[in-house]
Every structure is written in C-alpha cells, then in structure tokens.
ROPAVO-357361 format. One record per residue (C-alpha): residue number from 1; chain; x, y, z. Coordinates in Angstrom, 3 decimals. Layout:
<nodes>
NODE  seq  mol  x  y  z
NODE  NUM  A  X  Y  Z .
...
</nodes>
This chain:
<nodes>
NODE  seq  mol  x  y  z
NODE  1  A  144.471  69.792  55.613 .
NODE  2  A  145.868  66.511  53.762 .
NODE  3  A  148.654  64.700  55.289 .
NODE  4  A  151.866  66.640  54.158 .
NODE  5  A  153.579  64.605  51.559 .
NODE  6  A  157.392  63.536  53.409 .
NODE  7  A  160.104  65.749  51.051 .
NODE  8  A  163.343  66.742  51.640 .
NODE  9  A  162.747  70.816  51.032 .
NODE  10  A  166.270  70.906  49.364 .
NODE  11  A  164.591  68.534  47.171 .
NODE  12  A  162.411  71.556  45.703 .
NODE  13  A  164.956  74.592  45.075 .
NODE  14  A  162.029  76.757  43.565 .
NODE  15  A  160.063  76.724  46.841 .
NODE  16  A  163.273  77.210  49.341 .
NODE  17  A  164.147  79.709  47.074 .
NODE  18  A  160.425  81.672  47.206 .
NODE  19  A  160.728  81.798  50.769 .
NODE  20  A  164.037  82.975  51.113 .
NODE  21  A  164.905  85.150  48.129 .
NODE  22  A  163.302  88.273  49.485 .
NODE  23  A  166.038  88.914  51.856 .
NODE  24  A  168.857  88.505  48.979 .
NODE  25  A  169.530  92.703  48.427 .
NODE  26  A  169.857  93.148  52.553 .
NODE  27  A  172.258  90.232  52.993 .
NODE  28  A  174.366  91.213  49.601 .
NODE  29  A  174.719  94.528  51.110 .
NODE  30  A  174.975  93.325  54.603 .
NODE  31  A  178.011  90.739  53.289 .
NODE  32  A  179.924  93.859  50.929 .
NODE  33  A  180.114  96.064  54.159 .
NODE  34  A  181.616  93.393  56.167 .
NODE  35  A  183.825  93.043  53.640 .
NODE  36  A  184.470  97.004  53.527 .
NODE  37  A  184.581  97.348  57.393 .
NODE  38  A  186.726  93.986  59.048 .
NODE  39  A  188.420  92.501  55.237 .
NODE  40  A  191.792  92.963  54.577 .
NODE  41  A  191.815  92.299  51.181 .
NODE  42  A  191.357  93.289  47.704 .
NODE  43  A  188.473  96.029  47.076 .
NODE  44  A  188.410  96.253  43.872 .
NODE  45  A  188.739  92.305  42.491 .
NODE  46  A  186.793  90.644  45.161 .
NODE  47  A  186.201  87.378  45.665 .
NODE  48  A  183.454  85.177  47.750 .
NODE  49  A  182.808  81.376  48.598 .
NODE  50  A  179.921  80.116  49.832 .
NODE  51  A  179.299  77.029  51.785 .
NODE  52  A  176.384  75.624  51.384 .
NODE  53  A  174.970  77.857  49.073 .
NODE  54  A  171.980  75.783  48.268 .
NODE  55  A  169.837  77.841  45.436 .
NODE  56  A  172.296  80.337  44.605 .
NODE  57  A  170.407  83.279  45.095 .
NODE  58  A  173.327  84.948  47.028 .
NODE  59  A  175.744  83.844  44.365 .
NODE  60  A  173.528  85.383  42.002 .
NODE  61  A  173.478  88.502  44.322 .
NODE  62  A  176.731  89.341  45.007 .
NODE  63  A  177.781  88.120  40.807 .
NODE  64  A  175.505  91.271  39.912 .
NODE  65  A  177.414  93.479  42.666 .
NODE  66  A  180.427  92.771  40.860 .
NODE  67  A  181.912  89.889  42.647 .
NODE  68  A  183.686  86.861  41.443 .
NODE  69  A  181.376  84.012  43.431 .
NODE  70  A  182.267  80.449  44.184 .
NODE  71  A  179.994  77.810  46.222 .
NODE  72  A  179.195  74.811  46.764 .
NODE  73  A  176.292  72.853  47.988 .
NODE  74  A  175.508  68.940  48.955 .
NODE  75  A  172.400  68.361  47.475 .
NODE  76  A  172.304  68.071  43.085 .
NODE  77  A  168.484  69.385  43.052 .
NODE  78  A  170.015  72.871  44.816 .
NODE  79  A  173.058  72.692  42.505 .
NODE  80  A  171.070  71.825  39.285 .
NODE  81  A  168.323  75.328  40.169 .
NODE  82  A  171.599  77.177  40.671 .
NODE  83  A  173.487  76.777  37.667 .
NODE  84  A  170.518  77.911  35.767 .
NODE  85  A  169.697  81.011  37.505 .
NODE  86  A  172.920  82.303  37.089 .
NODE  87  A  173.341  81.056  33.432 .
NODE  88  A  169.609  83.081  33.139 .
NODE  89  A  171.039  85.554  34.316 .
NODE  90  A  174.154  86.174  32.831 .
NODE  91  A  176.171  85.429  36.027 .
NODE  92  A  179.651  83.196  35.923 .
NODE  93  A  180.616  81.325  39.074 .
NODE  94  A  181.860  78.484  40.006 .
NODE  95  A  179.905  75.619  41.458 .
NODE  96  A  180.230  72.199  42.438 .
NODE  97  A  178.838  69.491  44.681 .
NODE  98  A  180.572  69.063  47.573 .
NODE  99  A  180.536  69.045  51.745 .
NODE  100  A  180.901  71.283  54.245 .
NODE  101  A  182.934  69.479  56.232 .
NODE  102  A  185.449  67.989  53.371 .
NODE  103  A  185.111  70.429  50.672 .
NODE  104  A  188.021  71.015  48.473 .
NODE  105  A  188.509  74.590  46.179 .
NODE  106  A  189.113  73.889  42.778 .
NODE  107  A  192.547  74.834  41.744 .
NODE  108  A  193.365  76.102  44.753 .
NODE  109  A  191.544  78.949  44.754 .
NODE  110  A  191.799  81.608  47.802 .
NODE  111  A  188.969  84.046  48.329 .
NODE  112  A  188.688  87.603  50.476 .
NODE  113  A  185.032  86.600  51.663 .
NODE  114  A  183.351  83.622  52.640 .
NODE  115  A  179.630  83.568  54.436 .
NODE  116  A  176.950  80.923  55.252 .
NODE  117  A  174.051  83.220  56.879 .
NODE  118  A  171.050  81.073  57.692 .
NODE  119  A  172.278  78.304  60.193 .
NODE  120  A  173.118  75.520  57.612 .
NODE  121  A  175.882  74.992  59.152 .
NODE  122  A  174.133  74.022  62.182 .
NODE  123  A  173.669  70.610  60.191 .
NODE  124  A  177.299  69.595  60.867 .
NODE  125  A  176.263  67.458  63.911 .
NODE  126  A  179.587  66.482  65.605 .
NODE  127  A  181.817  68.789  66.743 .
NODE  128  A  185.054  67.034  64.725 .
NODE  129  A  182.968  68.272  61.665 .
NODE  130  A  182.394  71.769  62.557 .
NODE  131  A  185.957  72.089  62.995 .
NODE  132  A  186.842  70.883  59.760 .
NODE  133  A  184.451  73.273  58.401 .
NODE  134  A  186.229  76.374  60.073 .
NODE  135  A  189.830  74.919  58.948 .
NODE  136  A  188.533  74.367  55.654 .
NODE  137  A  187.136  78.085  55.123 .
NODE  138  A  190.065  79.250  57.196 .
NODE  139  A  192.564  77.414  54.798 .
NODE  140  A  190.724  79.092  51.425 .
NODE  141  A  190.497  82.523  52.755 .
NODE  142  A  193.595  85.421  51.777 .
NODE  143  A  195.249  86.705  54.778 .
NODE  144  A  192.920  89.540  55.697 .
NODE  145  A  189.872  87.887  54.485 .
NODE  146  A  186.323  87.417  56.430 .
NODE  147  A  184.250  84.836  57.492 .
NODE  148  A  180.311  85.810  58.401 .
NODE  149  A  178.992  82.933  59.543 .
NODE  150  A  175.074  83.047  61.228 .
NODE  151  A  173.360  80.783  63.093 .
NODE  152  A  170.218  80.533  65.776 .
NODE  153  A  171.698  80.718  69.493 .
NODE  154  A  169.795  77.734  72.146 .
NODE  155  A  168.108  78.258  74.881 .
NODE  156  A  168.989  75.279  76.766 .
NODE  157  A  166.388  76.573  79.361 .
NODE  158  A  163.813  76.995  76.999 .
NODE  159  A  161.295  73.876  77.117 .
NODE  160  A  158.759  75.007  74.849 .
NODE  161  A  158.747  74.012  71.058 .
NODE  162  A  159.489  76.979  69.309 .
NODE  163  A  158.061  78.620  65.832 .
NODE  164  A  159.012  80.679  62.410 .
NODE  165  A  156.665  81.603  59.993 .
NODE  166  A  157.079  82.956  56.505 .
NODE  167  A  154.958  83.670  53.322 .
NODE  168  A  156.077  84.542  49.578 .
NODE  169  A  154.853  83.947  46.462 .
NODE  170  A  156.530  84.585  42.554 .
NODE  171  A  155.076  84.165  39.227 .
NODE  172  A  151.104  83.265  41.234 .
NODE  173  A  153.066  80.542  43.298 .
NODE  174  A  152.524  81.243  46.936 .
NODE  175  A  154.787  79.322  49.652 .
NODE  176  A  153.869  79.118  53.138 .
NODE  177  A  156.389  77.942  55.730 .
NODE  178  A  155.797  76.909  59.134 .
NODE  179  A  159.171  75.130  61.310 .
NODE  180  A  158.959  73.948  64.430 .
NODE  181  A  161.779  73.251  66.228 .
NODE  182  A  161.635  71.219  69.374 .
NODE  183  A  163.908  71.508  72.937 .
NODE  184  A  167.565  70.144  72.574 .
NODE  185  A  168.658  67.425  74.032 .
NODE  186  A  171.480  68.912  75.805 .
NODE  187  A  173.902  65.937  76.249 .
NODE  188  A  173.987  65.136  72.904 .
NODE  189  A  173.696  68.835  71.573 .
NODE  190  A  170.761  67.646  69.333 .
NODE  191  A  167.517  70.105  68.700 .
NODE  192  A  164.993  68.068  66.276 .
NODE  193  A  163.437  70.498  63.277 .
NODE  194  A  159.861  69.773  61.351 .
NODE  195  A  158.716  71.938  58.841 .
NODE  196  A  155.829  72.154  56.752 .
NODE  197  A  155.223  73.790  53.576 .
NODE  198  A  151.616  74.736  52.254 .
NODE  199  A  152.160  75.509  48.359 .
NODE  200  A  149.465  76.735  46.298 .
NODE  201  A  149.922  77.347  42.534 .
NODE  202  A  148.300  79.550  40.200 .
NODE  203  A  146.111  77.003  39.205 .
NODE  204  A  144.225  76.718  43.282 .
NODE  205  A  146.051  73.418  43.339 .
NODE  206  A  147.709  72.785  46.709 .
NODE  207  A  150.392  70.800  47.457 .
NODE  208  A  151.659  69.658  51.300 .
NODE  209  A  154.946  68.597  51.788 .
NODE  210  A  157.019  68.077  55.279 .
NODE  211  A  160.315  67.594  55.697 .
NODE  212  A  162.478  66.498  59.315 .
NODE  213  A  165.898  66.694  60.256 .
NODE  214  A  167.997  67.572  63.440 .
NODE  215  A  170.395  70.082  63.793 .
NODE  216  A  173.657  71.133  66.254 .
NODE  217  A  173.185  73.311  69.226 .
NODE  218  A  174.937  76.572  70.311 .
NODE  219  A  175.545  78.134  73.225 .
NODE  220  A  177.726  81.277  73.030 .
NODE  221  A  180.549  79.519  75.164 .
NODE  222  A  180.472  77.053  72.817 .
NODE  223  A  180.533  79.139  70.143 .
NODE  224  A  183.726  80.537  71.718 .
NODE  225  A  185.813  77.136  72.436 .
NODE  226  A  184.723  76.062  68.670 .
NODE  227  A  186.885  79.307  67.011 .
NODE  228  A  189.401  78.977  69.557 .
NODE  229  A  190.262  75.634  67.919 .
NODE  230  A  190.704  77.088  64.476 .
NODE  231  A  193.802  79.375  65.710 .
NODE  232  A  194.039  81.183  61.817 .
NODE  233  A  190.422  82.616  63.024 .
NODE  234  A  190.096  86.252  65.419 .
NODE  235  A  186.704  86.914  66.476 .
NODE  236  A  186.403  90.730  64.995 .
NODE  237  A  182.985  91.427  65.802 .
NODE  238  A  179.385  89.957  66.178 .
NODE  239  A  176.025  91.337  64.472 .
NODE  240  A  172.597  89.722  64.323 .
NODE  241  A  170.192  88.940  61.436 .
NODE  242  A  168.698  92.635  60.881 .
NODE  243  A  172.245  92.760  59.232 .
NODE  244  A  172.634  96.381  60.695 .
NODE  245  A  176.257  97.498  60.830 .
NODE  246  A  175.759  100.116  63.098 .
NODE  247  A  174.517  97.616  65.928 .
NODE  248  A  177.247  94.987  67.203 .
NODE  249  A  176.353  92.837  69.602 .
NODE  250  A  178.508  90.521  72.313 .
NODE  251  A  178.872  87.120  71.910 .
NODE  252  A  176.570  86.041  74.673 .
NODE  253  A  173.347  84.090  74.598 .
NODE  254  A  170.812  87.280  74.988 .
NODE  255  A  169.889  86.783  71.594 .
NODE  256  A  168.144  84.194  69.326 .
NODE  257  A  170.785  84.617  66.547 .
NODE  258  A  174.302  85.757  65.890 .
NODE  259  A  176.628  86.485  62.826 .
NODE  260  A  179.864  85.829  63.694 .
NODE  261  A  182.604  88.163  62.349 .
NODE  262  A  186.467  86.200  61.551 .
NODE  263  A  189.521  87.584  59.802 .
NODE  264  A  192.303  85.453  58.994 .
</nodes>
C-alpha cells in the first residue's frame, strides 16, 4: 500500500459522510423516540440542535421527519457539504460555524432536542470545556427538553490498541475505514486516535489518506461528576449504540459505549 497521504477526514465531507450515512434512518428514529419517551416538550412543532453536526446527514434526517433542525459544526469543509445537501434536498435549517464549547444560538433560539451521537464530543479535551458544552446545550434547551449525547466508554485496564472497521460505497465510490485507537494515558485523560482511509473511485483509482488526533477519556464515574456540574441536567436514562429503546442500560463501565439520556 502507498504511504497514506496526512488529511484531516473532516477535510473530505463526502467520504465521512459514505461511511457514516448508512446509520442515518436508525439514529433519526432512535433520536424522535427519545424525544416521544423522556421530552417534555412540543410534539407537534419540534425542534433539534446539533452540535457538531459535521456533514449534516442527521440534519437532513430529522428535516425530512418533519423537524425544524439547527447545527453547527467547526470545520467550513463539513459546513460547506452540508448546506448543499440540504439545499439538494429541499431541507431548511439553520447552520453556522461555530464551537462546541462557546457556541452561541442565533437569536436566541431554544430547542426541545439536542443530540451529538458518535463521540465528537470526546474532542473537548479539558474538562472546563466539556462543561461549557453541557451549560451551553443546557442553556438552549425548553424546560422539558432532551439531551442524547453518545460516546465510547475507556477501559483504563485495557492495554491493547483497539480497532473499528467499516466499508460503504455511493455512486461506485467505495470507502474503507480502519481507526485505531491506542491506551489512554490516564493522568492526563488522553487516548491517541489514527485512522486510515482506503478510497477507491469508480475509475480503480485509489487514494490513501490518514488522519491523527487525540481525544478525552470516560469512565462512567466520570461521566457522573461531569452532569452533576451542570445542575439544569437529570440523568433520565442510558441506552447504547444499537439505539434500542426497549434495552436501557446503567451508567457503569460494562459497556464500550453509552447514550446518555438529560431533561432539563
């Protein structure tokens, strides 16, 4: 194989997106029966924000299910590939560049659900930050309204470097993702990422591209003294990433990943 070419991933929306995308209808549904089982709020005008929303495919998802869908995203390539799928699509939302640890709703704007389901916020790497994510979300949320937030759990015994796969492919371009992610380093609450992405288009070209970053660590105690800071927040309920509503689980570190469940 040729040495991967170094590439921030959020760089190329279309590939992030091929990976990913495939598991947009289970986590719309997933996210409107949260909403229908722990909101408080309006079910018939209902309202989402997403941190972090990267492509857009969920704001594309839940625009078509009827919602009115906000989100915002740090990087202008993911914002850019966003505002055009839902403009192809003829989906309205609003989106603007911003972070998740200073982000600031336009006009004020206060929403029944908010979700960020695949670990990005793992990326807030100091605890002051994750904080001000949770008061952030907690401050644009109605009274009654739902946070699902997901994230991988750590093994802080585990010593072995650990690995996710996936494959997809749209329009003859077929993405292959490999990510590695190495043991934390537990004082500093640090696990180091790598992944690699094999791309082949419809031509048999093949491109390589790698991209490394590092990313917060969790422990379910942790997990517990970080929404006791945020006192708007009550812990409602805890499901994992087969988005099943019939199976709740504890928050307790016998499993890889968690979707936290808070009301306001």
């Amino acid at each position: 194989m040729a040495s991967p070419e170094q590439v921030d991933w959020y760089d190329t929306p279309l590939f992030y997106d091929i990976v990913f995308d495939g598991d947009s209808p289970a986590e719309g549904a997933f996210l409107e029966a949260v909403h229908r089982e722990y909101g408080r709020g309006n079910r018939s005008k209902r309202s989402v924000i997403e941190p972090a929303c990267g492509s857009g495919r969920l704001l594309l998802e839940m625009a078509k299910r009827g919602w009115s869908v906000a989100g915002f995203d740090a990087n202008f390539q993911m914002l850019d590939f966003a505002r055009k799928r839902m403009k192809g699509n003829g989906q309205r939302g609003t989106i603007w560049e911003d972070r998740m640890e200073s982000f600031r709703v336009p006009r004020n704007r206060k929403f029944d659900l908010a979700h960020c389901l695949v670990s990005s916020f793992k990326y807030l790497l100091t605890e002051s930050h994750a904080e001000a994510c949770f008061q952030g979300v907690a401050d644009c949320l109605k009274p009654g309204g739902v946070f699902a937030l997901g994230l991988h759990m750590t093994d802080y015994d585990n010593l072995r470097v650990t690995h996710e796969r996936w494959v997809d492919s749209r329009d003859g371009v077929k993405v292959v993702s490999n990510t590695r992610t190495w043991p934390a380093d537990v004082e500093r609450r640090i696990e180091p990422i790598r992944s690699r992405l094999k791309i082949t288009f419809p031509d048999g070209e093949e491109r390589f591209q790698e991209t490394h970053w590092e990313a917060r660590t969790y422990s379910a105690s942790e997990l517990r003294a970080l929404v006791a800071r945020v006192p708007e927040f009550e812990l409602v309920a805890c499901h994992d990433f087969r988005y099943d509503m019939e199976e709740r689980r504890e928050l307790d570190d016998s499993y890889e990943d968690i979707i936290l469940i808070l009301r306001k």
